[in-house]
PDB file with SEQRES, HELIX, SHEET and CRYST1 records, atoms N, CA, C and O in Angstrom:
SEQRES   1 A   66  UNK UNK UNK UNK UNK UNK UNK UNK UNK UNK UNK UNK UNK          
SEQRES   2 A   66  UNK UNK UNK UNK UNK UNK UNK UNK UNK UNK UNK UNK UNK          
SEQRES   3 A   66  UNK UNK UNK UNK UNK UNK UNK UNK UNK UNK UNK UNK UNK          
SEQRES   4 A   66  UNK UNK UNK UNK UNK UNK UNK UNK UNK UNK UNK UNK UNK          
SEQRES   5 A   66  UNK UNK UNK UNK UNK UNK UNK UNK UNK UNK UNK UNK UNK          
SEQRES   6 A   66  UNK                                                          
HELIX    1 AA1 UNK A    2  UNK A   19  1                                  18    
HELIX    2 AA2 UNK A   29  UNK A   39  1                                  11    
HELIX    3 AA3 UNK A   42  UNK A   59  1                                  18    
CRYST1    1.000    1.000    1.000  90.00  90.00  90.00 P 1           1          
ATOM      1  N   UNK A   1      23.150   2.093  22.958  1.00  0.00           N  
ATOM      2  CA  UNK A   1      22.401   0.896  22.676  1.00  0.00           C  
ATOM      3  C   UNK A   1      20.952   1.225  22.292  1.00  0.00           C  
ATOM      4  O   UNK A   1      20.296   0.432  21.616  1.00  0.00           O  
ATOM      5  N   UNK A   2      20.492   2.302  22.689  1.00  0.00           N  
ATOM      6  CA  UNK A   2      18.785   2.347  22.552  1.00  0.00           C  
ATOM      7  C   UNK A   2      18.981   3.010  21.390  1.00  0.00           C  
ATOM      8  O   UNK A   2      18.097   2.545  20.671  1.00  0.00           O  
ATOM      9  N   UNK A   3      19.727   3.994  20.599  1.00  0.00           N  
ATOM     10  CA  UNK A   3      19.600   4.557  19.441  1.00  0.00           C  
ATOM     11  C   UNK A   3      19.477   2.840  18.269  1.00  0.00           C  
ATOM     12  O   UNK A   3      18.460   2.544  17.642  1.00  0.00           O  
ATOM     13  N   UNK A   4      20.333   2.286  18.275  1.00  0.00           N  
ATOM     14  CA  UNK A   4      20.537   0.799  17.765  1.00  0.00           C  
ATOM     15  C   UNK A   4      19.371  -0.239  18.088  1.00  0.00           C  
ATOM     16  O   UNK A   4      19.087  -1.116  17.273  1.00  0.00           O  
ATOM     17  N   UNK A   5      18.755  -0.120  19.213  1.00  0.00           N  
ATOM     18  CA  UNK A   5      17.494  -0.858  19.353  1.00  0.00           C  
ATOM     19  C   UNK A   5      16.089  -0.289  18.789  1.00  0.00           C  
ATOM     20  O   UNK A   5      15.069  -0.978  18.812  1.00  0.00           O  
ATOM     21  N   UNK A   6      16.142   1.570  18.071  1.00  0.00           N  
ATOM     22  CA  UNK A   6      15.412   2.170  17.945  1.00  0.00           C  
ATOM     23  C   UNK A   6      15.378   1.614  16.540  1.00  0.00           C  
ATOM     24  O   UNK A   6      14.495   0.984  15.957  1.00  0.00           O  
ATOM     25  N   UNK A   7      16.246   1.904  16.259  1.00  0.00           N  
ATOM     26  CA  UNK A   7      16.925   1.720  14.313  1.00  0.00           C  
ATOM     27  C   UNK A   7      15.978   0.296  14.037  1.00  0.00           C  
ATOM     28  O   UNK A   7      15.006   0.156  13.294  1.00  0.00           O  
ATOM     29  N   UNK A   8      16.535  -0.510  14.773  1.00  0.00           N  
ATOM     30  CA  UNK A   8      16.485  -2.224  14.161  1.00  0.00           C  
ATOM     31  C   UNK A   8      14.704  -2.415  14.583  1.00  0.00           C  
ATOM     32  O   UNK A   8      14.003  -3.018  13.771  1.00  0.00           O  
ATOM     33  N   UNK A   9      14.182  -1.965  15.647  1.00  0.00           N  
ATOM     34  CA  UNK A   9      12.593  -1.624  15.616  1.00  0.00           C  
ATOM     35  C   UNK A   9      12.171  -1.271  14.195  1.00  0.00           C  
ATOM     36  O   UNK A   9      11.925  -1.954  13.201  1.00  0.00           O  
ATOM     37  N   UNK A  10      12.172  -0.012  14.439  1.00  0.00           N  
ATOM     38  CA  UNK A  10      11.950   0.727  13.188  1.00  0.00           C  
ATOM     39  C   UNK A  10      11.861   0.503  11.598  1.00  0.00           C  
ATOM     40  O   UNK A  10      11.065   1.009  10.807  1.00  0.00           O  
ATOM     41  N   UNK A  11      13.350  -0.786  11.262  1.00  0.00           N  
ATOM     42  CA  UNK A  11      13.473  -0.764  10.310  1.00  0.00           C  
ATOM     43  C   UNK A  11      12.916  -2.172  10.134  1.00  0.00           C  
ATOM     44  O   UNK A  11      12.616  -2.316   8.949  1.00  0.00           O  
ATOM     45  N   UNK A  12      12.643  -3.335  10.895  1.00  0.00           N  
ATOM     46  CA  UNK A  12      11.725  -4.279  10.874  1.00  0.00           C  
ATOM     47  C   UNK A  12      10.053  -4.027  10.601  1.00  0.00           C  
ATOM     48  O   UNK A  12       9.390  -4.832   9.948  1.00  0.00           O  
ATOM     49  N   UNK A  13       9.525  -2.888  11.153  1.00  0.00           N  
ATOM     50  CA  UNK A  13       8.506  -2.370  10.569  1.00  0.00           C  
ATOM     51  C   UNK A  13       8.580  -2.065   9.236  1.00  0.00           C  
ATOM     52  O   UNK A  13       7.691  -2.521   8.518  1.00  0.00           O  
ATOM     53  N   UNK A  14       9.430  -1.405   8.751  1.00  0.00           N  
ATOM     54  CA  UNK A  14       9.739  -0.706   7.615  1.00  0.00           C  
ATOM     55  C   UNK A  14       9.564  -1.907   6.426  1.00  0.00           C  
ATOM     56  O   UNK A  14       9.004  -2.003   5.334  1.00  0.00           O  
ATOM     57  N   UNK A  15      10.425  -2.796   7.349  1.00  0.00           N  
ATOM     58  CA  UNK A  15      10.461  -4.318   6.095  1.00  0.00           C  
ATOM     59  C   UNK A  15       9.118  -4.809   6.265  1.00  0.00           C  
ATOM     60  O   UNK A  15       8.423  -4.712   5.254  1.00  0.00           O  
ATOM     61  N   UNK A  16       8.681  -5.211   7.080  1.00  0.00           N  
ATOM     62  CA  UNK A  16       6.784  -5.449   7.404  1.00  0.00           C  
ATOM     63  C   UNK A  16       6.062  -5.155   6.707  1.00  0.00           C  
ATOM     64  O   UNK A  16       5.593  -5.906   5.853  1.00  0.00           O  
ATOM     65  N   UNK A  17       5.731  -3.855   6.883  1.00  0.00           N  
ATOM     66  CA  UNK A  17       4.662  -3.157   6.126  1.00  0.00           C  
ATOM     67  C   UNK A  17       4.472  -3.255   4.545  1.00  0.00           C  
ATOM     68  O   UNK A  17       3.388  -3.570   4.053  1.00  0.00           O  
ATOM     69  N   UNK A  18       5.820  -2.905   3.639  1.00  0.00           N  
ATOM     70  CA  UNK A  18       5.568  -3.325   2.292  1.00  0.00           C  
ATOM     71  C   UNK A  18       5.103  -4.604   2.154  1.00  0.00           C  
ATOM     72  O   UNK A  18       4.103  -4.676   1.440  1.00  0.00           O  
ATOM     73  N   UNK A  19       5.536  -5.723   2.644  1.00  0.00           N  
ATOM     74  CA  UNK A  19       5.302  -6.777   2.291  1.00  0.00           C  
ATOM     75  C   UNK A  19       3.808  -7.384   2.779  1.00  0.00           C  
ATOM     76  O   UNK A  19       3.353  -8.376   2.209  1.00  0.00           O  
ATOM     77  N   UNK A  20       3.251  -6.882   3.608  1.00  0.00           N  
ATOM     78  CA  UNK A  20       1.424  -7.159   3.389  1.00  0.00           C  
ATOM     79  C   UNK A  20       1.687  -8.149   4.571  1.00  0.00           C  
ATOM     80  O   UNK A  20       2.768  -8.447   5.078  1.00  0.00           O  
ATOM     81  N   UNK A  21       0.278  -8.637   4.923  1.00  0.00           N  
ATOM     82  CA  UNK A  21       0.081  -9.529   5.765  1.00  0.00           C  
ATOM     83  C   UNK A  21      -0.814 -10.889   5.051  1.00  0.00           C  
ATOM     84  O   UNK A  21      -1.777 -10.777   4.292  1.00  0.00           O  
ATOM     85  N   UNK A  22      -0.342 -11.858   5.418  1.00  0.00           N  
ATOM     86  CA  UNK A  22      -1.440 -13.001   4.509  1.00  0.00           C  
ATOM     87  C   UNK A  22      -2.503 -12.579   3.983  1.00  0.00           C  
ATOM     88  O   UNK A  22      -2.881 -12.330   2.838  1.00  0.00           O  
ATOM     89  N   UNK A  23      -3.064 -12.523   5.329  1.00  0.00           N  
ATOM     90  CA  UNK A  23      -4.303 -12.208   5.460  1.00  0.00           C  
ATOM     91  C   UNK A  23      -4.677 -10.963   6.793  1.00  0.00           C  
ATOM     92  O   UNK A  23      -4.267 -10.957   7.954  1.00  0.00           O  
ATOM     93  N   UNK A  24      -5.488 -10.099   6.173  1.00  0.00           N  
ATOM     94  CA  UNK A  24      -6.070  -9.157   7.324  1.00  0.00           C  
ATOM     95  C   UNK A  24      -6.816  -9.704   8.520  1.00  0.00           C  
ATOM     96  O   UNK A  24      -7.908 -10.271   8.486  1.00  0.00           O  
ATOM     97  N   UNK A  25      -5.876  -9.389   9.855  1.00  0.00           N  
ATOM     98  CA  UNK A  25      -6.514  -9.270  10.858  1.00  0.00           C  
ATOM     99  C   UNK A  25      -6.897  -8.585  11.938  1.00  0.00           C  
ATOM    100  O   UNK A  25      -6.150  -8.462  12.908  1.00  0.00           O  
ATOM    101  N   UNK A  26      -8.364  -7.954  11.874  1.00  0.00           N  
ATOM    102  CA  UNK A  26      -8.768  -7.053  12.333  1.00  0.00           C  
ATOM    103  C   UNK A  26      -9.080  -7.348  13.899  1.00  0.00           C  
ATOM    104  O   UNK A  26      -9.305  -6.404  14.657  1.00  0.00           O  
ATOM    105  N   UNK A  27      -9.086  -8.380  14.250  1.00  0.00           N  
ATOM    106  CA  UNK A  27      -9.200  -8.976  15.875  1.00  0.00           C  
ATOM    107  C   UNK A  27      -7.954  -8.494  16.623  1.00  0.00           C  
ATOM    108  O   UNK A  27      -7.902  -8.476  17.853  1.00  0.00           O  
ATOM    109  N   UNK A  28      -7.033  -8.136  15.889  1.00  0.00           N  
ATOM    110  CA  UNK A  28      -5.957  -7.773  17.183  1.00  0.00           C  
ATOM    111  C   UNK A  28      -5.706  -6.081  17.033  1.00  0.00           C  
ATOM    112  O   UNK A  28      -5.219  -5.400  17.935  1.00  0.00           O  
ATOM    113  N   UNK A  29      -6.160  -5.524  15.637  1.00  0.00           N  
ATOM    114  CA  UNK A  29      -5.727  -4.257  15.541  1.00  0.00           C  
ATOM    115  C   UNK A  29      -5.748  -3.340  16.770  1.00  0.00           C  
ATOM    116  O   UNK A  29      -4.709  -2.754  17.074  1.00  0.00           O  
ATOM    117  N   UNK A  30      -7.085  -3.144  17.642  1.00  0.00           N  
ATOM    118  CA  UNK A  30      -6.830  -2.414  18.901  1.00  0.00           C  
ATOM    119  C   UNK A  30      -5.691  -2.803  19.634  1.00  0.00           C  
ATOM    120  O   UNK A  30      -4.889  -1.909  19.906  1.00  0.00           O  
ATOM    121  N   UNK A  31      -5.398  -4.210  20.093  1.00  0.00           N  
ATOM    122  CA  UNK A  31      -4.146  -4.249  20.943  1.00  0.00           C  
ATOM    123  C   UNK A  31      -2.987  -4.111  20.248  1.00  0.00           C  
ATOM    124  O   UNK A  31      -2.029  -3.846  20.974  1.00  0.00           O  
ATOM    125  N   UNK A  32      -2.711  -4.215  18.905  1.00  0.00           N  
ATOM    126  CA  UNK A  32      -1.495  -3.830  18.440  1.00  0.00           C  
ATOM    127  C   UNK A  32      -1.612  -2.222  18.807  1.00  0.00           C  
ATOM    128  O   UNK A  32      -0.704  -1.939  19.588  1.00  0.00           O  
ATOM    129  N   UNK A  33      -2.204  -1.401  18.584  1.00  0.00           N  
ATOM    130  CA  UNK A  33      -1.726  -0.104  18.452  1.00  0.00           C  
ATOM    131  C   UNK A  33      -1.742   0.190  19.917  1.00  0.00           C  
ATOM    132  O   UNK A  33      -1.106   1.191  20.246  1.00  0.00           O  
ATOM    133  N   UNK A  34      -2.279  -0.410  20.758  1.00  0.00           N  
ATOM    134  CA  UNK A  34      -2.352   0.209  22.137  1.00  0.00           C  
ATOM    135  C   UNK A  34      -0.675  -0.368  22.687  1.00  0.00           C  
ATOM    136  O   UNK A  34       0.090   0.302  23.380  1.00  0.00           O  
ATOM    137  N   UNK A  35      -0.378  -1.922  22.098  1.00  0.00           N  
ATOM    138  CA  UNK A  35       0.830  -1.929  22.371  1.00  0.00           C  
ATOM    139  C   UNK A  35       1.917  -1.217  21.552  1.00  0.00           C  
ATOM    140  O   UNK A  35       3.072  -1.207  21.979  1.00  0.00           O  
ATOM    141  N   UNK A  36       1.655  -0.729  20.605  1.00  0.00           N  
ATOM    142  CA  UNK A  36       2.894   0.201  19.638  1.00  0.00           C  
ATOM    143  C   UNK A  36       2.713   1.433  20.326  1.00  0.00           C  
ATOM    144  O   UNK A  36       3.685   2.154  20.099  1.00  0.00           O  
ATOM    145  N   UNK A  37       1.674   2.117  21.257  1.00  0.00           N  
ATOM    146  CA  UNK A  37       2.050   3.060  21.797  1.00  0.00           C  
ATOM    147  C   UNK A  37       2.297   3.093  23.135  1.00  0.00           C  
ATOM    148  O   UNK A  37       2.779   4.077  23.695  1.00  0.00           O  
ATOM    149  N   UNK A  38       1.939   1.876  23.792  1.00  0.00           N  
ATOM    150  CA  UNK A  38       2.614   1.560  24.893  1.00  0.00           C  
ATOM    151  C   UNK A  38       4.272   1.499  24.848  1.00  0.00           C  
ATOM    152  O   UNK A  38       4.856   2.181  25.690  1.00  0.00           O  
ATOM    153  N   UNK A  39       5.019   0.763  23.964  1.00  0.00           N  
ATOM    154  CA  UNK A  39       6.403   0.582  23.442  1.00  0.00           C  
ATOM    155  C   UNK A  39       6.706   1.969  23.327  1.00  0.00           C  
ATOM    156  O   UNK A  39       7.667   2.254  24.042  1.00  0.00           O  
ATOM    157  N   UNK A  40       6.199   3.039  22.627  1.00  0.00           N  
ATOM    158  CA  UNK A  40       7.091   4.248  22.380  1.00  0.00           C  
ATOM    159  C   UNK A  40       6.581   5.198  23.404  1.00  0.00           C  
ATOM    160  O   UNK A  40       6.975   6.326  23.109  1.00  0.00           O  
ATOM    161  N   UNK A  41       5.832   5.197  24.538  1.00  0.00           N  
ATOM    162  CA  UNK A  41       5.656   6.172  24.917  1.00  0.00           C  
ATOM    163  C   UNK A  41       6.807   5.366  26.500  1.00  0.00           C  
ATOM    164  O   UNK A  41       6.982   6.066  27.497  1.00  0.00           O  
ATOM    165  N   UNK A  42       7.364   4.063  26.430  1.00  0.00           N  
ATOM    166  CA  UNK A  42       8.281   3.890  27.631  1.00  0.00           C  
ATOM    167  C   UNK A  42       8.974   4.243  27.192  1.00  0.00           C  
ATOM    168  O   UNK A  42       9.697   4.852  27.980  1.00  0.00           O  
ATOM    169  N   UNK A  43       9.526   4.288  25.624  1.00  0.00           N  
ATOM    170  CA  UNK A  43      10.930   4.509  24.772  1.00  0.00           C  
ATOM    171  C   UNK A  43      11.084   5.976  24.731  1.00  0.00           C  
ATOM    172  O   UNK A  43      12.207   6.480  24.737  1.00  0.00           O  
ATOM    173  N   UNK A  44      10.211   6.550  24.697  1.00  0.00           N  
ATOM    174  CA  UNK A  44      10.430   7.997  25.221  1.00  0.00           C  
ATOM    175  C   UNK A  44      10.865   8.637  25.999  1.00  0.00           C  
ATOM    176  O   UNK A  44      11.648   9.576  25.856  1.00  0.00           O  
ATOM    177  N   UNK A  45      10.229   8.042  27.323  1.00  0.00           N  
ATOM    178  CA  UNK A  45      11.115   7.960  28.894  1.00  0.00           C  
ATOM    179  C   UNK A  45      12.152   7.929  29.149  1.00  0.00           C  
ATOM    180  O   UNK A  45      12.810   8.749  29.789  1.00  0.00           O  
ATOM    181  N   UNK A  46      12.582   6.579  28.494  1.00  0.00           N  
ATOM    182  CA  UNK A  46      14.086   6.172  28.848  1.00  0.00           C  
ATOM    183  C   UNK A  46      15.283   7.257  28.009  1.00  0.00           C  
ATOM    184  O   UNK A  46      16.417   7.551  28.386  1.00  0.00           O  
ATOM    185  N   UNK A  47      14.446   7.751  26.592  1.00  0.00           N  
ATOM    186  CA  UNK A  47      15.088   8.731  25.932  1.00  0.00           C  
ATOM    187  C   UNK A  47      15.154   9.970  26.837  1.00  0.00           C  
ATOM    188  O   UNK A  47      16.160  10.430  27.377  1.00  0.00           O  
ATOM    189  N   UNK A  48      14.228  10.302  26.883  1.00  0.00           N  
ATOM    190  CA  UNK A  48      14.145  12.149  27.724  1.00  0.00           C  
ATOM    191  C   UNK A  48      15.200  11.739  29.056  1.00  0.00           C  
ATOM    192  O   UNK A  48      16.068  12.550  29.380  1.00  0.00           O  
ATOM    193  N   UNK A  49      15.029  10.177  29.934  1.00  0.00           N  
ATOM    194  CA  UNK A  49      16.288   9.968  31.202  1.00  0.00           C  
ATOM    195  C   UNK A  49      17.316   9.998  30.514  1.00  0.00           C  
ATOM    196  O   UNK A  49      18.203  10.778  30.859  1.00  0.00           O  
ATOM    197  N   UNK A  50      17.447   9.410  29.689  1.00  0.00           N  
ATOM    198  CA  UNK A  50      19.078   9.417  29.459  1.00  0.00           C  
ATOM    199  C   UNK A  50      19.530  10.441  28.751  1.00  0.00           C  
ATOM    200  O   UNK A  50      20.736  10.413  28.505  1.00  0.00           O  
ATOM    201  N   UNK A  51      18.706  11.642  28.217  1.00  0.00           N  
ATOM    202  CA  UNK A  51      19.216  12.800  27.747  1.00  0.00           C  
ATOM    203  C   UNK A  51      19.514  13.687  28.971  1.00  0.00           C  
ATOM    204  O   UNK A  51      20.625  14.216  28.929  1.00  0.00           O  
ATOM    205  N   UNK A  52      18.738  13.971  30.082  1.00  0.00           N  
ATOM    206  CA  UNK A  52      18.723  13.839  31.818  1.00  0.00           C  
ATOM    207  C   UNK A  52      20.358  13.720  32.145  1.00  0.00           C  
ATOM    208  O   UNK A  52      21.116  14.659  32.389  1.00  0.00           O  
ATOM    209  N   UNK A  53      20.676  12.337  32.082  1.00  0.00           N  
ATOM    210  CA  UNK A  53      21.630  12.091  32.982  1.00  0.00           C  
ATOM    211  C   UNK A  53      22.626  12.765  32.123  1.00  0.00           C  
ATOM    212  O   UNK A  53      23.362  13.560  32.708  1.00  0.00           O  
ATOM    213  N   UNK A  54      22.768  12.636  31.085  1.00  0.00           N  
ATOM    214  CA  UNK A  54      23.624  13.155  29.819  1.00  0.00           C  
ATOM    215  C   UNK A  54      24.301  14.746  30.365  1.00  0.00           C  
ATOM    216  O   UNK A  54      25.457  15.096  30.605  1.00  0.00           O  
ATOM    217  N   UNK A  55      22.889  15.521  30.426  1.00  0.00           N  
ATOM    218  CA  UNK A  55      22.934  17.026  30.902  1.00  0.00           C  
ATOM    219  C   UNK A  55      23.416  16.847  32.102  1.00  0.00           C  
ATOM    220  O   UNK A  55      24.473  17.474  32.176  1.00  0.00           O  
ATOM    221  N   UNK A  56      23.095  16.124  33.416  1.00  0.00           N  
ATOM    222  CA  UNK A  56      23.759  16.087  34.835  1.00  0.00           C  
ATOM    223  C   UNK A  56      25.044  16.011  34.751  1.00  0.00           C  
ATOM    224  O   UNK A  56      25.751  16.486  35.639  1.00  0.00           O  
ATOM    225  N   UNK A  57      25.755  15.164  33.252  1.00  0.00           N  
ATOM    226  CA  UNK A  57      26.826  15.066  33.805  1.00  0.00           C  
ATOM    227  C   UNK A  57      27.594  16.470  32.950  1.00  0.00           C  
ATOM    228  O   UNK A  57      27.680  17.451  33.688  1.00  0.00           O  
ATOM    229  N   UNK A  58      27.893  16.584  32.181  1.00  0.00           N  
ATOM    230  CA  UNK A  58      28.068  17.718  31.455  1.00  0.00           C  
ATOM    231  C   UNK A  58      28.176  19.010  32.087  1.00  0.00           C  
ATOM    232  O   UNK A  58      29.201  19.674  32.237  1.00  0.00           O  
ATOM    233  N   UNK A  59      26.873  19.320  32.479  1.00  0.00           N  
ATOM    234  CA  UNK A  59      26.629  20.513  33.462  1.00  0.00           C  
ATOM    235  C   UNK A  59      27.451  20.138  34.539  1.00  0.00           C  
ATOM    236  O   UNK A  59      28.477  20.815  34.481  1.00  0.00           O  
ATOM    237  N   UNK A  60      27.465  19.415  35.437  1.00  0.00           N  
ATOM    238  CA  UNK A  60      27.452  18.884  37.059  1.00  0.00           C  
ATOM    239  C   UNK A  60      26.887  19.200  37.906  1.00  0.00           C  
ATOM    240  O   UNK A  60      27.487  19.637  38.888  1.00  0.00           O  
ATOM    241  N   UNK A  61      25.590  19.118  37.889  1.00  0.00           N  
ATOM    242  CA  UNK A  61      24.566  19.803  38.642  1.00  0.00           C  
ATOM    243  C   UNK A  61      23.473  18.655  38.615  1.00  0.00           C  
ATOM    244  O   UNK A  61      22.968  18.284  37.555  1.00  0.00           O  
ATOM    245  N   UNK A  62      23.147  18.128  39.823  1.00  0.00           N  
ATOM    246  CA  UNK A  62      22.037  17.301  40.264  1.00  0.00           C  
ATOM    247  C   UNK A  62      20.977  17.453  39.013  1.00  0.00           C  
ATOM    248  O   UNK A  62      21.228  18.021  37.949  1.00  0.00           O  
ATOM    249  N   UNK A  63      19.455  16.678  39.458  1.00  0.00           N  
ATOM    250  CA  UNK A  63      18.206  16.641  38.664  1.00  0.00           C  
ATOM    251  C   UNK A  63      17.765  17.985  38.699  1.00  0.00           C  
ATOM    252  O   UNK A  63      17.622  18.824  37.809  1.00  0.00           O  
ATOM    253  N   UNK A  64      17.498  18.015  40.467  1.00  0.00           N  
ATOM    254  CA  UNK A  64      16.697  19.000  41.055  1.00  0.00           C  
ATOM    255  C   UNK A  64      17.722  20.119  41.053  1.00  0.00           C  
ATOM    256  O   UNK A  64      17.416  20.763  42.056  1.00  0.00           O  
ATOM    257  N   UNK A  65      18.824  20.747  40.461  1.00  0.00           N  
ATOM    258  CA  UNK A  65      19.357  22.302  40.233  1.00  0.00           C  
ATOM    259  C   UNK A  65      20.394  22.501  41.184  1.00  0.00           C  
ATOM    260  O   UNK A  65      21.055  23.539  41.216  1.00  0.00           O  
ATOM    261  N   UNK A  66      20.612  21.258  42.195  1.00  0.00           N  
ATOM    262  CA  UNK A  66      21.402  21.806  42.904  1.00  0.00           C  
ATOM    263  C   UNK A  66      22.869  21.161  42.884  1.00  0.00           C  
ATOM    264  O   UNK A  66      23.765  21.644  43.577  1.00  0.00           O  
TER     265      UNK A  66                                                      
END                                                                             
């Protein structure tokens, strides 16, 4: 599901950006980017856990090695 929630993110930007904004607004630019890197740096997390549990199970060996 998160590869599919990554995609459809991604590609809504993708459609965004060519198409311009009415009008420029520079009043929110800091919180947009603080929230676009807030969004990918949790989406990261949940990526690196679930690559995590992926390896736990595969291997069969706990987090911590044992």
């Amino acid at each position: 599901m998160c590869p599919v929630a990554t995609q459809a993110l991604f590609r809504s930007v993708h459609d965004w950006v060519p198409s311009g904004m009415p009008e420029p607004d520079e009043r929110y630019t800091q919180q947009a980017r603080s929230a676009w890197r807030s969004c990918l740096a949790e989406l990261a997390v949940v990526v690196r856990a679930f690559g995590q549990l992926l390896r736990v199970e595969v291997e069969g060996t706990s987090v911590d090695g044992t």
